[in-house]
Predicted model as a PDB file, atoms N, CA, C, CB and O in Angstrom, pLDDT in the B-factor column:
MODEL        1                                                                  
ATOM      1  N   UNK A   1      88.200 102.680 122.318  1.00 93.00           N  
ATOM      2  CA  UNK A   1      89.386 103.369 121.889  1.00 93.00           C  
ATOM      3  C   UNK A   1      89.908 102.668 120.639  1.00 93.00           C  
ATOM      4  CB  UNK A   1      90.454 103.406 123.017  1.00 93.00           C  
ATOM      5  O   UNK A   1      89.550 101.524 120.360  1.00 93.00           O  
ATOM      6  N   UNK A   2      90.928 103.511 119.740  1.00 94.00           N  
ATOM      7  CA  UNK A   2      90.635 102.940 118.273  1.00 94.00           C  
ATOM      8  C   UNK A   2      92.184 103.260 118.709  1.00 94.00           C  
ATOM      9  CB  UNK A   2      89.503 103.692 116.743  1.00 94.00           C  
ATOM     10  O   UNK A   2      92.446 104.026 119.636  1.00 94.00           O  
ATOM     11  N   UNK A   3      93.307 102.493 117.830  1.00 95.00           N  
ATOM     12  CA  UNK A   3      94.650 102.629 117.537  1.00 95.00           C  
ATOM     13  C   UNK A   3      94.945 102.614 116.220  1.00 95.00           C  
ATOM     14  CB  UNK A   3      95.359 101.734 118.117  1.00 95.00           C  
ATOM     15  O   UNK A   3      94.595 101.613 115.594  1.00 95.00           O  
ATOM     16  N   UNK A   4      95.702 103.785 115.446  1.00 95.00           N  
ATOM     17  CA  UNK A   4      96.307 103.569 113.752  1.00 95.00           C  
ATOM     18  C   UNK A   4      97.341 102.783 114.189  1.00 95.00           C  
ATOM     19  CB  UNK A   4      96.922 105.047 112.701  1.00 95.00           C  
ATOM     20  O   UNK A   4      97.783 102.729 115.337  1.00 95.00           O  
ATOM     21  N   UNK A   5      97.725 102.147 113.175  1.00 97.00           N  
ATOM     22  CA  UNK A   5      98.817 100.949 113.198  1.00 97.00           C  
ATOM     23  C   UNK A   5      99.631 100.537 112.293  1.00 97.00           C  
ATOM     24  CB  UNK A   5      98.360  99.905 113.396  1.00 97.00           C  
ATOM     25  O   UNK A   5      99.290  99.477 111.768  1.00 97.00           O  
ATOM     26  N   UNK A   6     100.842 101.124 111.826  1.00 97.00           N  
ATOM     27  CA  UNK A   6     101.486 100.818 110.496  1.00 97.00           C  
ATOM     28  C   UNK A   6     102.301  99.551 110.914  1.00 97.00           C  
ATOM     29  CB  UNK A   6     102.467 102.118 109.846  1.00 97.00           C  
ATOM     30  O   UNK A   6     102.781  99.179 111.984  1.00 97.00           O  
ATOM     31  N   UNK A   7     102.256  98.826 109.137  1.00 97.00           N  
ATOM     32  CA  UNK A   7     103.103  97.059 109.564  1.00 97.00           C  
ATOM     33  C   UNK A   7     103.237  97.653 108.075  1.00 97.00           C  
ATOM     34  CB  UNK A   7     102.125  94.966 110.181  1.00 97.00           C  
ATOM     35  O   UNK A   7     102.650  98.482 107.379  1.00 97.00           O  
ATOM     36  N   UNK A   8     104.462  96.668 107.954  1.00 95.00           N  
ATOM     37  CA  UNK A   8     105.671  96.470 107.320  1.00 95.00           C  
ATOM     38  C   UNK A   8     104.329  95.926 105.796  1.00 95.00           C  
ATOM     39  CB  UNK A   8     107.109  95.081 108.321  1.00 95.00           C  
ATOM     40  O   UNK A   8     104.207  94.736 105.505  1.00 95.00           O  
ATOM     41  N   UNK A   9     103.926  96.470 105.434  1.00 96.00           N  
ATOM     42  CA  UNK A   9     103.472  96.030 103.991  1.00 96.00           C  
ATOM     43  C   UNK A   9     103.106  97.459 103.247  1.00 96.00           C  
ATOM     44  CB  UNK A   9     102.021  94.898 104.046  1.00 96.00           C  
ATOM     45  O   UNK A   9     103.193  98.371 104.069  1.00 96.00           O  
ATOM     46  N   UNK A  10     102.676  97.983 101.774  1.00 96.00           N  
ATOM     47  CA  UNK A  10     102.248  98.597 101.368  1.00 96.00           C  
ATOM     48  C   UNK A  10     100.986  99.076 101.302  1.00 96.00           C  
ATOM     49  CB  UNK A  10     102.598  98.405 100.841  1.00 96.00           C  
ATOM     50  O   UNK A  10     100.228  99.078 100.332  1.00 96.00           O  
ATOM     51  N   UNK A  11     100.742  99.644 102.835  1.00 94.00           N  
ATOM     52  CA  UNK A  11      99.414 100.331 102.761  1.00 94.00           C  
ATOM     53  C   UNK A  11      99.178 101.425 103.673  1.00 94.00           C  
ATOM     54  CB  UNK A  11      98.376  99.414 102.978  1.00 94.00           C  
ATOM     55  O   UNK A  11     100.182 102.018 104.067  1.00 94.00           O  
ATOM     56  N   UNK A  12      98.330 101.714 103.985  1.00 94.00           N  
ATOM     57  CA  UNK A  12      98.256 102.999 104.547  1.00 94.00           C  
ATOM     58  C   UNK A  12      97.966 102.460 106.558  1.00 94.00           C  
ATOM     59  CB  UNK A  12      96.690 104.029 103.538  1.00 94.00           C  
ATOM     60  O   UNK A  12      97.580 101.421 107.091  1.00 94.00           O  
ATOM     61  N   UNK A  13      98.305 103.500 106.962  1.00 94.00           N  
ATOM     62  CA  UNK A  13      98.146 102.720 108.612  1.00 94.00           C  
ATOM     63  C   UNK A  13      96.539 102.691 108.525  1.00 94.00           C  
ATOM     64  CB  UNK A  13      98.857 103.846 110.323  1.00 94.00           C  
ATOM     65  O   UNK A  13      95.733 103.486 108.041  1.00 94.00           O  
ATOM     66  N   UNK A  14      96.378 101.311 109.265  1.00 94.00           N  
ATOM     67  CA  UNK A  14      95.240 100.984 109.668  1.00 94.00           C  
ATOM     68  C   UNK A  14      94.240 100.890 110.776  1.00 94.00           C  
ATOM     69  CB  UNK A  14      95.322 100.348 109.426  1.00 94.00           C  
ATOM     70  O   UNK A  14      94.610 101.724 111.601  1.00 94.00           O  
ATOM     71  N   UNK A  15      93.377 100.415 111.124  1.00 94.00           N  
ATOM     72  CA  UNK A  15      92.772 101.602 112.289  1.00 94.00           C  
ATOM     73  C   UNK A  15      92.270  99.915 112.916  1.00 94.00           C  
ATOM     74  CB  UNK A  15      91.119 103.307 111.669  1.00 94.00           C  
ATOM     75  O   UNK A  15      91.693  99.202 112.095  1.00 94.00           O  
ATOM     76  N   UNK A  16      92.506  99.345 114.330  1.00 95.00           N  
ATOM     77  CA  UNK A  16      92.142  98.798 114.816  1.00 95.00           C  
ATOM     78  C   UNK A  16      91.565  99.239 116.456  1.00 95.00           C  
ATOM     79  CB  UNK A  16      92.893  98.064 114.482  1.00 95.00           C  
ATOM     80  O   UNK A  16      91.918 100.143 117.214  1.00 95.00           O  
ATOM     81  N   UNK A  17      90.538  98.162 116.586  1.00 95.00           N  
ATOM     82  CA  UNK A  17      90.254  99.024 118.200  1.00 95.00           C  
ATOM     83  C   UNK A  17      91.003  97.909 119.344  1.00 95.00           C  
ATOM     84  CB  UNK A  17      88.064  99.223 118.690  1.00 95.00           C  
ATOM     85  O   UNK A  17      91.494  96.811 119.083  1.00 95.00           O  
ATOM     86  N   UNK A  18      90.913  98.541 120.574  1.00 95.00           N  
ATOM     87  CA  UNK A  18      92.246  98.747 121.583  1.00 95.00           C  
ATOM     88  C   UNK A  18      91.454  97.712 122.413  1.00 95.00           C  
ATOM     89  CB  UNK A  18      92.723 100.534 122.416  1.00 95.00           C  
ATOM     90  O   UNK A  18      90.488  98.282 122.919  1.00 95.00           O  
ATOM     91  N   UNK A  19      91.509  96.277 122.773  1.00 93.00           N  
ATOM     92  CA  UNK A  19      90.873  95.504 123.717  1.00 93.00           C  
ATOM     93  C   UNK A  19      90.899  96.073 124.967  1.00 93.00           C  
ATOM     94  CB  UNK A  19      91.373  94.281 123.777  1.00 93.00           C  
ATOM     95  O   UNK A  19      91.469  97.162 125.037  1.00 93.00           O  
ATOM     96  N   UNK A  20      90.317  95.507 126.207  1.00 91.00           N  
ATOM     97  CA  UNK A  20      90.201  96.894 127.317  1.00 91.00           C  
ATOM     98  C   UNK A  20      91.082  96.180 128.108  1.00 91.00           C  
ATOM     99  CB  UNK A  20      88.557  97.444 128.183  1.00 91.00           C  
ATOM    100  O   UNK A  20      91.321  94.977 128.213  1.00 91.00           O  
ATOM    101  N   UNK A  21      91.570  97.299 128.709  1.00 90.00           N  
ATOM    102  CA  UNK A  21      92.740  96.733 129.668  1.00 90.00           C  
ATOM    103  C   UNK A  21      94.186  96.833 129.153  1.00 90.00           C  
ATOM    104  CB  UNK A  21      92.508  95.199 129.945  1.00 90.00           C  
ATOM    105  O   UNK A  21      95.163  96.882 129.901  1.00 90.00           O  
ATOM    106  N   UNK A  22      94.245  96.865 127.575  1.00 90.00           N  
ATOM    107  CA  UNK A  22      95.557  97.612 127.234  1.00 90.00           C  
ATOM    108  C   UNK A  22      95.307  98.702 126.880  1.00 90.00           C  
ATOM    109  CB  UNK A  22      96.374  97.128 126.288  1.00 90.00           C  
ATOM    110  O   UNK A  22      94.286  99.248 126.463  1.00 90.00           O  
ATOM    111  N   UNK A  23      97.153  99.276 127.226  1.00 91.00           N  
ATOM    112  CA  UNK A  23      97.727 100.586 127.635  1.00 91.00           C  
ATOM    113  C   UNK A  23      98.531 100.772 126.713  1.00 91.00           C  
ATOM    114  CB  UNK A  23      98.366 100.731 128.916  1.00 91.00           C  
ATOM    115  O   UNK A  23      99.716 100.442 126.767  1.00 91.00           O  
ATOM    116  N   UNK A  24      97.899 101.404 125.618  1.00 94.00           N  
ATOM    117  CA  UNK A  24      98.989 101.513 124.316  1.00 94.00           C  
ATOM    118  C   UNK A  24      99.332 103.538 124.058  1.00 94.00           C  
ATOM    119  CB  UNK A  24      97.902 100.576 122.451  1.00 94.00           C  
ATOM    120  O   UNK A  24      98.573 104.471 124.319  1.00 94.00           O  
ATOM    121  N   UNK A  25     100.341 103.557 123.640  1.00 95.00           N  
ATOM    122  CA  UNK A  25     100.788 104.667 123.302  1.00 95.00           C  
ATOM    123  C   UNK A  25     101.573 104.935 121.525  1.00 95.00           C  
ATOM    124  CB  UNK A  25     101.713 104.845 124.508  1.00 95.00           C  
ATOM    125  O   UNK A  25     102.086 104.091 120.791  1.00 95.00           O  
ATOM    126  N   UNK A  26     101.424 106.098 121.352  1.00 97.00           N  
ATOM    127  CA  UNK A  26     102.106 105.655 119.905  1.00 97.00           C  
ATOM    128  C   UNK A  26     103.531 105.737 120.182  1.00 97.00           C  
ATOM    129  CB  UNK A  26     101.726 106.670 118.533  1.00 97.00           C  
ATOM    130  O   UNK A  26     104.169 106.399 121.001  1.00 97.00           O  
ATOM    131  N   UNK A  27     104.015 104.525 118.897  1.00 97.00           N  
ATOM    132  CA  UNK A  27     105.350 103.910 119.310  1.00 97.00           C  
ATOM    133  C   UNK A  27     105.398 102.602 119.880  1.00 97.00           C  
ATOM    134  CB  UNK A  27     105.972 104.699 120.238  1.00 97.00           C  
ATOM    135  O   UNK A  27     106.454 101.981 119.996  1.00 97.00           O  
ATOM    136  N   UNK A  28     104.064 102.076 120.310  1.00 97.00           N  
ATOM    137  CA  UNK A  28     104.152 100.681 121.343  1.00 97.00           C  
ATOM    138  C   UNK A  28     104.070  99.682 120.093  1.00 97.00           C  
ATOM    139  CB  UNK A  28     102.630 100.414 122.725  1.00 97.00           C  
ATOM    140  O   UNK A  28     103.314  99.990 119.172  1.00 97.00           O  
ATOM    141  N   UNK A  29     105.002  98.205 120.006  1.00 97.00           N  
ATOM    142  CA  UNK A  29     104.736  97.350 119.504  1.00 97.00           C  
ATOM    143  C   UNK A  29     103.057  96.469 119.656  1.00 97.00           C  
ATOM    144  CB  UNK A  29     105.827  96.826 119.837  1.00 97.00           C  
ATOM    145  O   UNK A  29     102.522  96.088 120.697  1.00 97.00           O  
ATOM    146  N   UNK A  30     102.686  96.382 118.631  1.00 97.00           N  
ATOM    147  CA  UNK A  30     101.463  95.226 118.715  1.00 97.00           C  
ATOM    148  C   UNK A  30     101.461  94.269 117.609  1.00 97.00           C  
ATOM    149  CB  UNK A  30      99.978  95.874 118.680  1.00 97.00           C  
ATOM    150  O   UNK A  30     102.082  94.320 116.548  1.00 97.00           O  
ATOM    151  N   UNK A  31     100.721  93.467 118.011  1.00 97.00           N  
ATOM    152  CA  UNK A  31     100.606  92.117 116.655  1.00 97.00           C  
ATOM    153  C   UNK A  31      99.237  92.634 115.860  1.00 97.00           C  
ATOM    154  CB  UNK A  31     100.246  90.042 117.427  1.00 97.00           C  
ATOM    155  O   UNK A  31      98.659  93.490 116.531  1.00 97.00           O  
ATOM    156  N   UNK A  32      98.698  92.390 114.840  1.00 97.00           N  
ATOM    157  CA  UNK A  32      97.771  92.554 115.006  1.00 97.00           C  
ATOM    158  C   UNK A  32      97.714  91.635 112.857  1.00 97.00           C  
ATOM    159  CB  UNK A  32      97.392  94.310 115.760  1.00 97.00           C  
ATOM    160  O   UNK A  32      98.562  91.175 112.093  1.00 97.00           O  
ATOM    161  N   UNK A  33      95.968  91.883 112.812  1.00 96.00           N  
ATOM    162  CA  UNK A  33      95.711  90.732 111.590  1.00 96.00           C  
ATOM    163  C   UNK A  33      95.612  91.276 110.625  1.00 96.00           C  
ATOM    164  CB  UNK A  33      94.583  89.858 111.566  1.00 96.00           C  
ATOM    165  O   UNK A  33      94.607  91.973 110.487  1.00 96.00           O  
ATOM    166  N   UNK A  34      96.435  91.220 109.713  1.00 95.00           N  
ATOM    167  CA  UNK A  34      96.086  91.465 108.181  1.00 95.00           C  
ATOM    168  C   UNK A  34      95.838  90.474 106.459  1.00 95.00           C  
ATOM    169  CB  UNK A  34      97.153  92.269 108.005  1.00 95.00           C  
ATOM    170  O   UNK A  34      96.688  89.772 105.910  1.00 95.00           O  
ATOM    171  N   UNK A  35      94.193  90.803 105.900  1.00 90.00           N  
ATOM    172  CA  UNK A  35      94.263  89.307 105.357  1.00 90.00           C  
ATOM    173  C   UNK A  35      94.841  88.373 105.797  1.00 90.00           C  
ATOM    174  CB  UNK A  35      94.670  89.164 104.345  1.00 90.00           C  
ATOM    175  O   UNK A  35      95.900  87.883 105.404  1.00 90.00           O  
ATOM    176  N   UNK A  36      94.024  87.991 106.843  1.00 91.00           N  
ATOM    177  CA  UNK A  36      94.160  87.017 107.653  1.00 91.00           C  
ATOM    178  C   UNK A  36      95.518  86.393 107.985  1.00 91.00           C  
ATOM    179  CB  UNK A  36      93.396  86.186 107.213  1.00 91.00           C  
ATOM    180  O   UNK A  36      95.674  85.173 108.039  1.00 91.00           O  
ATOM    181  N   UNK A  37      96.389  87.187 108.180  1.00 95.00           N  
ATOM    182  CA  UNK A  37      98.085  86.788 108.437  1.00 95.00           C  
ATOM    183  C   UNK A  37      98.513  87.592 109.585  1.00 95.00           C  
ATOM    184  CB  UNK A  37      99.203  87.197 107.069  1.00 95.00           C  
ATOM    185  O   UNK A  37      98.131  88.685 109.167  1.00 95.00           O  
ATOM    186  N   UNK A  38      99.037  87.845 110.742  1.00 96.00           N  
ATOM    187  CA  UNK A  38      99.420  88.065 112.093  1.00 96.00           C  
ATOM    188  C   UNK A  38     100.805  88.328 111.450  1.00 96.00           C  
ATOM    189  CB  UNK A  38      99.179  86.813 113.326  1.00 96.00           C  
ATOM    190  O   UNK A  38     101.619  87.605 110.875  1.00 96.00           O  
ATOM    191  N   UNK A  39     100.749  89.825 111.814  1.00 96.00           N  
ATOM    192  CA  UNK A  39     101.744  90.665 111.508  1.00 96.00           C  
ATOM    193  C   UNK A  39     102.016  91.682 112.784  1.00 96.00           C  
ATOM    194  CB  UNK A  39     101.356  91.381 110.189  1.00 96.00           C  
ATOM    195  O   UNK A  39     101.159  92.157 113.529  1.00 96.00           O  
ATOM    196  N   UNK A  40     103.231  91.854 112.822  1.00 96.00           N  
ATOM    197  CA  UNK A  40     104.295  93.002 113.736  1.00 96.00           C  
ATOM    198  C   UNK A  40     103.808  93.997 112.814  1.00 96.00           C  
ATOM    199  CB  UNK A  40     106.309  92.804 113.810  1.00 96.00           C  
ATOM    200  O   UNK A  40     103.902  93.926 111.589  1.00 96.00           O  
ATOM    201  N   UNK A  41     103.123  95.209 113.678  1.00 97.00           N  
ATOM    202  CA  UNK A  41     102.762  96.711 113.578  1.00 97.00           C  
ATOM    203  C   UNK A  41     103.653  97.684 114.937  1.00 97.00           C  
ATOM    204  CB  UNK A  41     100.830  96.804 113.770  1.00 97.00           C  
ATOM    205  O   UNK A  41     104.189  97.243 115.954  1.00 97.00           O  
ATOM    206  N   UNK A  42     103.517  99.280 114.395  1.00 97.00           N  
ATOM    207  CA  UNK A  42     103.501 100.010 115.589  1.00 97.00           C  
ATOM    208  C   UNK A  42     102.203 100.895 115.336  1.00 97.00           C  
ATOM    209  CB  UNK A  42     104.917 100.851 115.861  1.00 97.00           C  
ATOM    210  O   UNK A  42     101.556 101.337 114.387  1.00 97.00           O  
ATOM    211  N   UNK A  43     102.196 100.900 116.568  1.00 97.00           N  
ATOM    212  CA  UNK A  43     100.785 101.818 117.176  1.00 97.00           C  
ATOM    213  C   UNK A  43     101.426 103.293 116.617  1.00 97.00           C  
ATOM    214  CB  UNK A  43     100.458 101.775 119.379  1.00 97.00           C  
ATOM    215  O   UNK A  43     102.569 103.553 116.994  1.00 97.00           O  
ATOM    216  N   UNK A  44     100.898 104.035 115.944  1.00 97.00           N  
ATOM    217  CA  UNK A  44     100.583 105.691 114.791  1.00 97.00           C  
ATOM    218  C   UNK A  44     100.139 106.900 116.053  1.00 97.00           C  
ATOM    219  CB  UNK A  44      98.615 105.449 113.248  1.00 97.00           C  
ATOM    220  O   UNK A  44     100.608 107.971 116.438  1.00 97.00           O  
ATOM    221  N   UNK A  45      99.026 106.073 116.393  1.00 96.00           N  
ATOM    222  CA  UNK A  45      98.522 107.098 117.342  1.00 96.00           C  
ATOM    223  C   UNK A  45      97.099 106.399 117.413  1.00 96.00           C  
ATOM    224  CB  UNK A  45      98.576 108.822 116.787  1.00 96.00           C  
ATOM    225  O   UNK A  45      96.561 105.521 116.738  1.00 96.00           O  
ATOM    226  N   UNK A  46      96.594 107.391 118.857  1.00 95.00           N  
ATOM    227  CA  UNK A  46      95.157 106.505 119.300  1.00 95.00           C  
ATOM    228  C   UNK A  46      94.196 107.125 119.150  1.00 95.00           C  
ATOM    229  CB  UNK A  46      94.942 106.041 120.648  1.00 95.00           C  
ATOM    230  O   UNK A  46      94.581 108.146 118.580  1.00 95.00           O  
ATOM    231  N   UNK A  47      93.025 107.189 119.309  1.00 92.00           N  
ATOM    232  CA  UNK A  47      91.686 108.031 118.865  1.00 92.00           C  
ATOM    233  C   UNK A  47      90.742 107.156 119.847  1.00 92.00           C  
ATOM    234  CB  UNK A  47      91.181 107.972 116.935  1.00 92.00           C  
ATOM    235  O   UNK A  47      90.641 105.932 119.940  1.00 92.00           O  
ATOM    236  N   UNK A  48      89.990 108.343 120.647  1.00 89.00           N  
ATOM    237  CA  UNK A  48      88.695 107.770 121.042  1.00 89.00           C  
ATOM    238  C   UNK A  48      87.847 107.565 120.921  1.00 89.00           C  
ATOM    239  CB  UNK A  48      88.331 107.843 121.459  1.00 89.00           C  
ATOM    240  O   UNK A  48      87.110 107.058 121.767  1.00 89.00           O  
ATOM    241  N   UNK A  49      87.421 108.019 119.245  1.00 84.00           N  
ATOM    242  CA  UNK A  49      86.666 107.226 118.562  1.00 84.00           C  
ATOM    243  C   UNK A  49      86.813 107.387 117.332  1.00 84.00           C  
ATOM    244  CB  UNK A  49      85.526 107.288 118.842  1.00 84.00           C  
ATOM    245  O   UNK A  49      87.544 108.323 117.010  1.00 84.00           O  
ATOM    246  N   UNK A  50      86.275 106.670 116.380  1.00 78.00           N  
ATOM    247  CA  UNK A  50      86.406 106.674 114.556  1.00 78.00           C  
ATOM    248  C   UNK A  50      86.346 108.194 114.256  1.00 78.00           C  
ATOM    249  CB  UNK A  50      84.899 105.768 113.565  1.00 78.00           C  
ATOM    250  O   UNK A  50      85.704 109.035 114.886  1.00 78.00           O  
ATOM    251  N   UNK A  51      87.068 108.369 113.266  1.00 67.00           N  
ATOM    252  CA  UNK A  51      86.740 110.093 112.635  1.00 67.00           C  
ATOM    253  C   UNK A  51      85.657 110.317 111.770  1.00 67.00           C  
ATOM    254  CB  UNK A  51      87.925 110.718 111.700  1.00 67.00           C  
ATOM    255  O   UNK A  51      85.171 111.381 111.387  1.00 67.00           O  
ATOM    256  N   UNK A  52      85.386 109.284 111.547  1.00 66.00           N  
ATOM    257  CA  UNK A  52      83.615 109.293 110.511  1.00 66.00           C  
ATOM    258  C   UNK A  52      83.384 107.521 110.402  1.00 66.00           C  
ATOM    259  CB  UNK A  52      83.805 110.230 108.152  1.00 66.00           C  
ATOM    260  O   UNK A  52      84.139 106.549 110.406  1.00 66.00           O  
ATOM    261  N   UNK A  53      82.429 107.661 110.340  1.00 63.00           N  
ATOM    262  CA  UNK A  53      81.312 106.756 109.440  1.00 63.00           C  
ATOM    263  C   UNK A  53      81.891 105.657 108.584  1.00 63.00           C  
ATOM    264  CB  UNK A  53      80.489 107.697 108.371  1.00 63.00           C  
ATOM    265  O   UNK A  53      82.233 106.029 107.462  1.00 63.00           O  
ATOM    266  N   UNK A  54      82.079 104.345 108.880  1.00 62.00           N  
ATOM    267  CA  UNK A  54      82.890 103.611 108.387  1.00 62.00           C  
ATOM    268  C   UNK A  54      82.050 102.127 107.831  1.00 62.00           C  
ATOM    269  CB  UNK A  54      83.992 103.493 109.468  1.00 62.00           C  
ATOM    270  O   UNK A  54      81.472 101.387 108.627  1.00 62.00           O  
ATOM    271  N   UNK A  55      82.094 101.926 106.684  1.00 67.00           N  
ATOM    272  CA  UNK A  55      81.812 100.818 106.219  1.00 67.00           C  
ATOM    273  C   UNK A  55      82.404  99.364 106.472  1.00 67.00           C  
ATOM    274  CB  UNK A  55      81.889 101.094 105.198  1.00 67.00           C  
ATOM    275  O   UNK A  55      81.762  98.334 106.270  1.00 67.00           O  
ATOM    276  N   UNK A  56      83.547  99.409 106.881  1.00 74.00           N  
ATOM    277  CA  UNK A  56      84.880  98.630 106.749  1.00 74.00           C  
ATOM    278  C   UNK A  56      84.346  98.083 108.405  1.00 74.00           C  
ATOM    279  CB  UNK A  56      86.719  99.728 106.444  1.00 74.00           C  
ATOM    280  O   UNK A  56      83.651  98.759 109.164  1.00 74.00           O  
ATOM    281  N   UNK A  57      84.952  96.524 108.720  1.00 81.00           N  
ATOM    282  CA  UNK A  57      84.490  95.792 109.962  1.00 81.00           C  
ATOM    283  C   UNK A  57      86.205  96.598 110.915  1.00 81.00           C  
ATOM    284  CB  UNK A  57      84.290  93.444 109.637  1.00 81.00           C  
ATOM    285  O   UNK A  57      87.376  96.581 110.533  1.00 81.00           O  
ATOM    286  N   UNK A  58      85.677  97.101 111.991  1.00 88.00           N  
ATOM    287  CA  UNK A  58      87.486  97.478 112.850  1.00 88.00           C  
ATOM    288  C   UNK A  58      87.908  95.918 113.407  1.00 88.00           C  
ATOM    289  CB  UNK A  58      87.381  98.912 114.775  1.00 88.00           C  
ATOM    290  O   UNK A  58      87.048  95.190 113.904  1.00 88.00           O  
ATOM    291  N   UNK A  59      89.052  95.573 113.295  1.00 93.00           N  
ATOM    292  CA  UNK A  59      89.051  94.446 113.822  1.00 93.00           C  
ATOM    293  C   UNK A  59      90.269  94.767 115.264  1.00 93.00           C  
ATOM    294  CB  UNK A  59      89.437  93.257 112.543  1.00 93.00           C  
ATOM    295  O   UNK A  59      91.081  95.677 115.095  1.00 93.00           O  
ATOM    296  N   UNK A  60      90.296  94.019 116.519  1.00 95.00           N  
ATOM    297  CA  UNK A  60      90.889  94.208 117.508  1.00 95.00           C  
ATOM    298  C   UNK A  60      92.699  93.731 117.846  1.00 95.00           C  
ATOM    299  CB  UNK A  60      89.936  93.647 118.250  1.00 95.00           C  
ATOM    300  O   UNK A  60      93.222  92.622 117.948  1.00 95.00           O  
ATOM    301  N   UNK A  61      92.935  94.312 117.887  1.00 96.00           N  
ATOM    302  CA  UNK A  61      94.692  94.494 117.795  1.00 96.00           C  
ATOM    303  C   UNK A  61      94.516  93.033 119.061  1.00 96.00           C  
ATOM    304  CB  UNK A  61      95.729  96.675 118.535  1.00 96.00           C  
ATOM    305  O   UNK A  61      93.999  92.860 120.165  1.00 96.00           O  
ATOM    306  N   UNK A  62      95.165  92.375 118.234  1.00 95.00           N  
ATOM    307  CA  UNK A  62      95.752  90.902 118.523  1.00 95.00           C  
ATOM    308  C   UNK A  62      96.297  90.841 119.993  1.00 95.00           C  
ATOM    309  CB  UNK A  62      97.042  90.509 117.447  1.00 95.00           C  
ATOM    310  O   UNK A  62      95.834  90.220 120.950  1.00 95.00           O  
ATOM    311  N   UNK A  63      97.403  91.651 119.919  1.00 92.00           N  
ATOM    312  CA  UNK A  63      98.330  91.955 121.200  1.00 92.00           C  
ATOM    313  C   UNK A  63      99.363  92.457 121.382  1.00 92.00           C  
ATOM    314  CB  UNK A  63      98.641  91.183 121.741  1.00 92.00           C  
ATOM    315  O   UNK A  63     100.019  92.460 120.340  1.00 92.00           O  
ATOM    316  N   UNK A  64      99.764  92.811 122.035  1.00 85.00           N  
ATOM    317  CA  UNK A  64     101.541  93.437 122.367  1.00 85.00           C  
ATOM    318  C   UNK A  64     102.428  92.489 121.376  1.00 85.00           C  
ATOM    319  CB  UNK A  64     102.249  93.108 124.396  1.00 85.00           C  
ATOM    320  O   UNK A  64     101.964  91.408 121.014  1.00 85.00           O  
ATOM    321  N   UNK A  65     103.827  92.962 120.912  1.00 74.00           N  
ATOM    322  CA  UNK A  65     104.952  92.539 120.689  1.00 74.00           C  
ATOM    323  C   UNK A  65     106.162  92.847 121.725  1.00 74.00           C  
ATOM    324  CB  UNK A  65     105.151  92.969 119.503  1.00 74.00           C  
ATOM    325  O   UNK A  65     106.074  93.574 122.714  1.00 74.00           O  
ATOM    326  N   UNK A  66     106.778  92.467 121.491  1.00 67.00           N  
ATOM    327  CA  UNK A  66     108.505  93.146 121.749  1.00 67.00           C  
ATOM    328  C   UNK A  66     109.149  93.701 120.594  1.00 67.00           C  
ATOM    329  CB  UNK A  66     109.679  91.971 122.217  1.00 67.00           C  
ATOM    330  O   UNK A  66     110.285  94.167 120.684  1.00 67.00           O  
TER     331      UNK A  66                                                      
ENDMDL                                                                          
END                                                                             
């Protein structure tokens, strides 16, 4: 399962996948890594899988926030 994820910087929401065992919805706080810096995101919305063909590495949403 894949989650979009907008954080507080200038870019477009980004697409990380969902470690198993969390229960995310859009709207749920998560941490997650950008250039290598651990940043507060919200979950966009979820997808059960990529919408195409991706060059780019998905990297795994860090974890929940508050």
């Amino acid at each position: 399962m894949y989650a979009r994820v907008i954080v507080p910087l200038p870019l477009a929401p980004l697409t990380y996948s969902v470690p198993a065992g969390f229960a995310l919805s859009p709207g749920d706080p998560v941490t997650v890594r950008v250039r290598n810096k651990i940043h507060n995101g919200v979950v966009l919305g979820i997808d059960e899988k990529l919408s195409s063909e991706s060059s780019f590495k998905v990297r795994e949403i860090e974890g929940a926030s508050e």
